[in-house]
C-alpha positions in Angstrom: 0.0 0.0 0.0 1.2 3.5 -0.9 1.9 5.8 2.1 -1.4 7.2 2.6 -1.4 10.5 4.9 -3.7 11.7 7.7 -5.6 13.9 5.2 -6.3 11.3 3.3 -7.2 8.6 6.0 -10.2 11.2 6.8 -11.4 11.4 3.3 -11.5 7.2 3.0 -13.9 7.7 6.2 -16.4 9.2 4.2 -15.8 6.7 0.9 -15.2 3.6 2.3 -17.2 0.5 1.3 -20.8 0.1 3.0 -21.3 3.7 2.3 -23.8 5.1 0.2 -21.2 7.5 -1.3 -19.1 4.5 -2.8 -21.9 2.6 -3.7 -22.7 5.2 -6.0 -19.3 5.8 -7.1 -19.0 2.1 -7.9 -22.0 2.4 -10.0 -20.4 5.2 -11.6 -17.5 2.6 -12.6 -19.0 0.1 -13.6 -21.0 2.2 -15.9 -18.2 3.8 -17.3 -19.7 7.2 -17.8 -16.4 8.7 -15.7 -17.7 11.3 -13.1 -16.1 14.3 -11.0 -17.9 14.9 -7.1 -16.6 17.7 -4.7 -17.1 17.0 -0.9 -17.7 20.9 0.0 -16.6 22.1 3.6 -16.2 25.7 3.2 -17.4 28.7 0.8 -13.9 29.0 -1.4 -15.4 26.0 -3.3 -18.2 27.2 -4.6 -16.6 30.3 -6.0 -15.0 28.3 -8.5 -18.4 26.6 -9.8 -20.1 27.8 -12.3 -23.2 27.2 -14.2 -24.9 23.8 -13.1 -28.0 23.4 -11.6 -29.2 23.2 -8.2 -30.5 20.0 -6.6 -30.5 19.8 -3.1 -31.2 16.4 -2.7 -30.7 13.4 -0.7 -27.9 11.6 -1.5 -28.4 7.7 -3.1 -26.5 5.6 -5.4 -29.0 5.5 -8.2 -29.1 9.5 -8.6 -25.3 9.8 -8.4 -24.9 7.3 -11.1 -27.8 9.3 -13.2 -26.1 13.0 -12.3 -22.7 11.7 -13.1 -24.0 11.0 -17.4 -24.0 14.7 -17.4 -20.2 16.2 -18.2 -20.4 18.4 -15.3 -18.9 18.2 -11.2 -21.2 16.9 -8.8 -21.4 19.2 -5.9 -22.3 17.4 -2.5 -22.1 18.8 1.5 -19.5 18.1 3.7 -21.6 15.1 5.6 -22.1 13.5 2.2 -25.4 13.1 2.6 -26.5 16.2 -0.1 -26.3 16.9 -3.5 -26.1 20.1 -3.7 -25.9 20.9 -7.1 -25.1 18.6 -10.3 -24.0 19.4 -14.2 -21.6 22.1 -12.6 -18.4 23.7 -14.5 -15.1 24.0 -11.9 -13.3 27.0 -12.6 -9.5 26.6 -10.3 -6.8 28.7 -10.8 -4.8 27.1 -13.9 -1.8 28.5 -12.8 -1.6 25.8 -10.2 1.0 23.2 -11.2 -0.5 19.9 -11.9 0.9 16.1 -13.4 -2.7 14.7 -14.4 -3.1 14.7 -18.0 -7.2 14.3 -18.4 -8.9 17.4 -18.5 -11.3 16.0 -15.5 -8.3 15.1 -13.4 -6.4 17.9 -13.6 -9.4 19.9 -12.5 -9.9 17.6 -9.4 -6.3 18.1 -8.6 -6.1 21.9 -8.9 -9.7 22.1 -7.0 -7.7 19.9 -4.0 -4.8 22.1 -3.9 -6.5 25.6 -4.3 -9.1 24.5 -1.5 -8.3 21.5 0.4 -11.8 19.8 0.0 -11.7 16.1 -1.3 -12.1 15.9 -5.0 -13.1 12.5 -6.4 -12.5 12.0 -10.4 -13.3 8.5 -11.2 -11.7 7.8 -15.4 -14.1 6.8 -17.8 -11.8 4.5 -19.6 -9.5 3.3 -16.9 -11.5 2.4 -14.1 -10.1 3.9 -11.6 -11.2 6.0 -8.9 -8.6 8.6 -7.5 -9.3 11.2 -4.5 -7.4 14.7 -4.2 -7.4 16.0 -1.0 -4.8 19.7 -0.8 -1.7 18.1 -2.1 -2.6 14.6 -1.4 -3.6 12.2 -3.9 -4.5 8.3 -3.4 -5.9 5.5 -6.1 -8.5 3.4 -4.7 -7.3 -0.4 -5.0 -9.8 -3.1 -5.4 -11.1 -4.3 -2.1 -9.8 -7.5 -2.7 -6.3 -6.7 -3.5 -6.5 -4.6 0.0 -7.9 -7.5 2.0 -5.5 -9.7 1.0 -2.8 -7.3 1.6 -4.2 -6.5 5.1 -4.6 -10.4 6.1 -0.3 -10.5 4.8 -0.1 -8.2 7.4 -2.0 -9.3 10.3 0.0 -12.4 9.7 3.5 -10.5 9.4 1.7 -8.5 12.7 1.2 -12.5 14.2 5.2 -13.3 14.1 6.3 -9.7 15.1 4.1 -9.6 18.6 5.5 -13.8 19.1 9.1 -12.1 19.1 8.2 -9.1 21.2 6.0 -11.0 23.6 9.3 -13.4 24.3 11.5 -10.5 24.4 9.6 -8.6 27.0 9.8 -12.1 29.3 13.3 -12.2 28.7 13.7 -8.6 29.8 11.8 -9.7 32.5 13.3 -12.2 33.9 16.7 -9.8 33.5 15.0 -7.5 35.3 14.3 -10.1 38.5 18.0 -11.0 38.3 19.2 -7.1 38.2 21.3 -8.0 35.1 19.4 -6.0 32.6 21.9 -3.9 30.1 20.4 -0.9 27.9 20.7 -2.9 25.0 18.3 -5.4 26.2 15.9 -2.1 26.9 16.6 -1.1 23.1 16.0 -3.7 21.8 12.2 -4.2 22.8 11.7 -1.1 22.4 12.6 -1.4 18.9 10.4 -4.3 19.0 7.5 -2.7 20.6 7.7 -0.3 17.8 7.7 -2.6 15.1 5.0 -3.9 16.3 3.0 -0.5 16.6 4.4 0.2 13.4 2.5 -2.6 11.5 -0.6 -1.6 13.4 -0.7 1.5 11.9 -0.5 -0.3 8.4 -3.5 -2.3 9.5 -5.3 0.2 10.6 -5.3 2.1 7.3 -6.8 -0.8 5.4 -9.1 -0.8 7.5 -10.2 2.2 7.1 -10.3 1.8 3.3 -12.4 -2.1 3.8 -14.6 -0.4 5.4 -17.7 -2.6 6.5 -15.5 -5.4 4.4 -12.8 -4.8 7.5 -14.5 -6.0 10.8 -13.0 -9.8 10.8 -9.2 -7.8 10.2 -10.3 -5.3 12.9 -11.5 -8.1 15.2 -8.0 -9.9 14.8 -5.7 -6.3 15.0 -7.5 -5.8 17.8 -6.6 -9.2 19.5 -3.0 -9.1 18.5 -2.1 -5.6 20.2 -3.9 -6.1 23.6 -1.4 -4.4 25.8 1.3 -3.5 23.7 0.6 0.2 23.8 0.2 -0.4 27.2 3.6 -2.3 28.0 5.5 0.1 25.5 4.6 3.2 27.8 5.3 1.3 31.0 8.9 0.3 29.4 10.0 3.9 29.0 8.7 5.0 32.4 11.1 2.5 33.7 14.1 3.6 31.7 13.4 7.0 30.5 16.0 9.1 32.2 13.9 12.4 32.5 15.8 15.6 32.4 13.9 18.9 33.2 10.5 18.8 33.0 10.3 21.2 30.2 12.6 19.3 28.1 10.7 15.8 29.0 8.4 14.1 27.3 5.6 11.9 29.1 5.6 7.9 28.0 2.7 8.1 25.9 4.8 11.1 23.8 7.8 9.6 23.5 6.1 6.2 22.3 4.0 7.8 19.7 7.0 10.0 19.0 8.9 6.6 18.2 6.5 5.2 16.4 6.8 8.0 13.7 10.3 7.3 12.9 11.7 5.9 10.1 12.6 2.1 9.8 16.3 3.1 9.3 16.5 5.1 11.9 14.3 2.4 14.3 17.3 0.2 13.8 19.6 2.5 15.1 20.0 1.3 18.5 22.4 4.2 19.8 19.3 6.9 18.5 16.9 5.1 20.2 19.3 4.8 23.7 19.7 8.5 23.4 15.9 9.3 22.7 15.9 7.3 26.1 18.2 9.8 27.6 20.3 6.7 27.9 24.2 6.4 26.4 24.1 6.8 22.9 27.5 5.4 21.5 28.1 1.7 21.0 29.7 0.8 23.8 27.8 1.8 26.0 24.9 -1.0 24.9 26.7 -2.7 27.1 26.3 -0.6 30.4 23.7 -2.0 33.6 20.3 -0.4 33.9 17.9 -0.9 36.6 13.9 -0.7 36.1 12.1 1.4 38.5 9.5 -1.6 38.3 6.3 0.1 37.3 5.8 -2.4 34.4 6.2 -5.8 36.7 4.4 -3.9 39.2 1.5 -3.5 37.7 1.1 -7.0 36.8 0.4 -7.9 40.7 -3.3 -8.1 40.7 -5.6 -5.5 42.4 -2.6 -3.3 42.8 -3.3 0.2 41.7 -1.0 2.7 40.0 -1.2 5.4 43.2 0.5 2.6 45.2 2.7 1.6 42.9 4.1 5.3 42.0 4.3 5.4 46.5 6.5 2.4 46.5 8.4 3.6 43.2 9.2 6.8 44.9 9.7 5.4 48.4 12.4 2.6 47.0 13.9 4.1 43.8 14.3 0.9 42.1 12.9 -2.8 41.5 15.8 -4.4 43.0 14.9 -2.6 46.3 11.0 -3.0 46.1 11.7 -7.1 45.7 14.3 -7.3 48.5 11.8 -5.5 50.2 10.8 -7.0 53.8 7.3 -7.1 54.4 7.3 -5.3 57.5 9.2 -2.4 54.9 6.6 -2.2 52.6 3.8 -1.7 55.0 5.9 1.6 55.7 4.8 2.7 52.3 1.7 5.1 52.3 -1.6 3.0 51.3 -0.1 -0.7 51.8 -0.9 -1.9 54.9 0.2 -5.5 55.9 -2.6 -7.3 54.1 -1.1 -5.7 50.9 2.5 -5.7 51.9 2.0 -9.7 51.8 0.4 -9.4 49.0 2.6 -7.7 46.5 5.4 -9.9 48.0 3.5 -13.2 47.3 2.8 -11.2 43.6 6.1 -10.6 43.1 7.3 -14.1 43.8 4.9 -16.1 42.1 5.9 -13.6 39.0 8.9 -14.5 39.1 8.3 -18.5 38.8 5.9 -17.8 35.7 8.7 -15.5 33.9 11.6 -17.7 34.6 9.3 -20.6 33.3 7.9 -18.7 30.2 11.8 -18.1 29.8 12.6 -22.5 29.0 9.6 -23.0 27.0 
């Protein structure tokens, strides 16, 4: 799938399939008449129409496909639920550059850029239907080709959160033994990102299955339960917080991360740094200890407020699990039910990561 920006994700909203809108356009296709439709937002667009005749109608498939004989732009509302006026002449500025070479895509291209409403042209001899959206431009795919790109992807998605999931045990069990180094951080968080990374991929075909994407949705869905989750509690642990100007919270820093480049993703050293970690090589090598806030929050019925007390009362993992219980229940809100508790948590933790480890 082509990289497909954030303008045009919200325009594939409004066109996906199930809708009434690309059930007309489909009709249009298949009938080969070609067609040009202008999703209007704001006043500028309807400066540059001319002639045409008002309709005000309710949008349906059958009267798109009838308007859309007629050489004209079909004008429709923002919602997409109005035609607002059909048989109309767009009039953009022709000094705006443009690569289309049909007369009715060029139009829908200069119409985009000039007012930054969607633009659909759909070719009368090519079957194809392209949206313009300010300088973006996409080609719908056939929703089969798309499915069966998004299902190579849910499985690619499958393999990637198998590794991660057995990373993040191994970093767990590291963590238990105080021998974790900040290459073992690095590398699920490069993981983790990957992972988030493919989601995003998903996600977008999604968008564009439309009510053909529920069974992919259902499955992303299942694949990324707690990632995000995990990914943010990972940095708290590691992120080595500077001023809090300068700092960014977890959830920043992970959506940050996740905006990156592949290339640089697989720089370890950019990734330490982003950490506020070592950058060079050598330093992959140097020991890191967790503050604990992602292992702690796997102890049942024990809530975050408690957790950030003991965090702040200890400083580090290490401490909190060589914690007596009697030192625990000094902590504000754990009394010595709960002291017992998160040590019994803790240790029964332990036995399932260093099993998970051997299997």
């Amino acid at each position: 799938m082509e990289k497909t920006d954030d303008t045009i994700l919200e325009a594939l909203h409004k066109i996906a399939p199930g809708t009434t809108f690309r059930e007309g356009l489909e009709n249009i296709l298949r009938a080969q008449t070609g067609g040009l439709l202008v999703v209007v937002d704001t006043e500028e667009v309807m400066q540059l129409v001319d002639g045409g005749f008002s309709i005000n109608a309710d949008v349906t498939p059958a009267r798109l496909y009838e308007l859309a004989k007629m050489d004209g732009a079909i004008i429709l509302n923002n919602s997409v639920d109005k035609i607002l006026i059909a048989n109309a002449q767009l009039i953009p500025d022709y000094t705006i550059p443009s690569r289309e070479t049909g007369t009715r895509h060029r139009a829908a291209e200069r119409v985009a850029k000039q007012t930054n409403e969607l633009v659909v042209a759909i070719s009368q001899r090519r079957d194809v239907i392209t949206l313009y959206k300010g300088n973006s431009k996409h080609v719908l795919e056939d929703i089969r080709v798309i499915l069966s790109k998004a299902n190579q992807a849910v499985q690619t998605l499958d393999k990637y959160r198998s590794v991660l999931d057995q990373s993040l045990t191994n970093l767990s069990a590291l963590e238990f033994e105080d021998l974790v180094t900040i290459a073992d951080v690095v590398t699920v968080i490069q993981r983790t990102e990957m992972v988030l990374k493919i989601q995003r991929e998903i996600e977008k075909y999604i968008i564009e299955l439309g009510a053909e994407g529920r069974l992919v949705r259902m499955q992303l869905e299942e694949l990324m339960t707690n990632v995000k989750e995990e990914g943010e509690l990972l940095i708290r642990d590691y992120y080595q917080y500077k001023d809090e100007e300068e700092s960014l919270e977890p959830e920043e820093l992970l959506h940050e991360l996740t905006d990156w480049s592949s290339d640089e993703m697989l720089s370890t050293s950019t990734i330490s740094k982003a950490l506020g970690l070592s950058g060079t090589v050598n330093a992959m090598d140097i020991s890191v200890s967790p503050r604990g806030y992602r292992l702690l929050r796997k102890i049942p019925r024990l809530p975050m407020p408690v957790i950030e007390n003991l965090i702040r009362h200890f400083g580090s993992f290490d401490k909190i699990i060589n914690a007596t219980p009697e030192e625990l229940d000094e902590v504000d809100g754990i009394g010595e039910v709960r002291a017992r508790s998160i040590k019994d948590g803790l240790r029964h933790l332990r036995d399932q990561v260093l099993l998970d480890r051997h299997i």
